[in-house]
GUMI-832475 format. One record per atom (N, C-alpha, C): residue in three letters; x, y, z. Coordinates in steps of 0.2 Angstrom, whole numbers, plus 5000, padded with zeros to 4 digits. Example, Ala and Ser with C-alpha at 12.3 -4.5 7.8 and 13.67 -1.06 7.14 Angstrom:
<atoms>
ALA506649725039/ALA506249785039/ALA506649845039/SER506449895035/SER506849955036/SER506450005039/
</atoms>
This chain:
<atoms>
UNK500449945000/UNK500050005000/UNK500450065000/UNK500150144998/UNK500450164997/UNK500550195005/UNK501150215008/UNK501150255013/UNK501050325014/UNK500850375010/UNK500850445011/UNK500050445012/UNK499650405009/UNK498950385013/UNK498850385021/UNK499150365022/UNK498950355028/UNK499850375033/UNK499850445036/UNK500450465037/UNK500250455044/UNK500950425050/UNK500950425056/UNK500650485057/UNK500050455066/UNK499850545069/UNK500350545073/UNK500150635073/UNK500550665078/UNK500250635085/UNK500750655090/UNK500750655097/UNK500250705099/UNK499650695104/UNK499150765106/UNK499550825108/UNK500150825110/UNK500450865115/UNK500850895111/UNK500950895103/UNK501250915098/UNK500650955097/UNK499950915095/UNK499450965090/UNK499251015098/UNK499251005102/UNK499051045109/UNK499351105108/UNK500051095107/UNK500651165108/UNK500551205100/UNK500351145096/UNK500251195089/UNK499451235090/UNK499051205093/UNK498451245092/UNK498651305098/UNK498851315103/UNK498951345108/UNK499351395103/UNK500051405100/UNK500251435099/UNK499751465091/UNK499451435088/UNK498851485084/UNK498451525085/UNK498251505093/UNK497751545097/UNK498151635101/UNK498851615102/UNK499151655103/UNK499151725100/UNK499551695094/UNK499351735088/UNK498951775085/UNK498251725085/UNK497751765083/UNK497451825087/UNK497651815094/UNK497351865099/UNK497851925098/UNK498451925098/UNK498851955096/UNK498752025091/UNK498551965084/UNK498352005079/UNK497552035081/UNK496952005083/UNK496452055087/UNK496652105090/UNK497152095096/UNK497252155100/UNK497752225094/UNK498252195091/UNK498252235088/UNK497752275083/UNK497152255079/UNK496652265077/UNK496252335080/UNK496052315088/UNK495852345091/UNK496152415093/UNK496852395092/UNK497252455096/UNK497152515088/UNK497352485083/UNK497252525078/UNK496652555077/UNK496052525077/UNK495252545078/UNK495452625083/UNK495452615089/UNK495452645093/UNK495852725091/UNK496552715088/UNK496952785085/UNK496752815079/UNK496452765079/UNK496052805071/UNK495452885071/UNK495452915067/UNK495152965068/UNK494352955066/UNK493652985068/UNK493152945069/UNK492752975061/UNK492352925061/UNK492152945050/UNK491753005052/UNK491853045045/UNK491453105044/UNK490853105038/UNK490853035038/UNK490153035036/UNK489653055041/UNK489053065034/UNK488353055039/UNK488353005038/UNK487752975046/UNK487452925046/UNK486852935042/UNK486652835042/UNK486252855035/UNK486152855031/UNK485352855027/UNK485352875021/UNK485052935021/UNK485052965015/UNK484453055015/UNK483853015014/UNK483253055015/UNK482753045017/UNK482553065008/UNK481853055006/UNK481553074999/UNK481453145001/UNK481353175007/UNK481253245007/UNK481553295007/UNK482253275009/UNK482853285006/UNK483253305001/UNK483053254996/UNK483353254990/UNK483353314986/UNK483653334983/UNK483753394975/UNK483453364971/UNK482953424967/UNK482653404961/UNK483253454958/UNK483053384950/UNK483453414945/UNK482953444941/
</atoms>
């Protein structure tokens, strides 16, 4: 049979330290996320849409 089929598993304690150490990361990049949100300057749109009573006729 072909071996690359069916490859030895990993050890729990191998996929434990890898999920642990992706979870790391991904917090990591949330917090930085958040840190960026925060120093950003806030939109100068309006909220919203115009109303039909508003509108410009042409």
């Amino acid at each position: 049979m072909n071996d690359k089929a069916n490859p030895p598993k990993k050890s729990d304690g191998e996929r434990k330290d890898r999920l642990a150490e992706a979870l790391r990361a991904n917090l990591q990049k949330r917090k930085a996320q958040a840190r960026s949100r925060r120093a950003g300057d806030p939109d100068q749109r309006p909220e919203g849409l115009p109303s039909a009573g508003k509108m410009r006729k042409k």
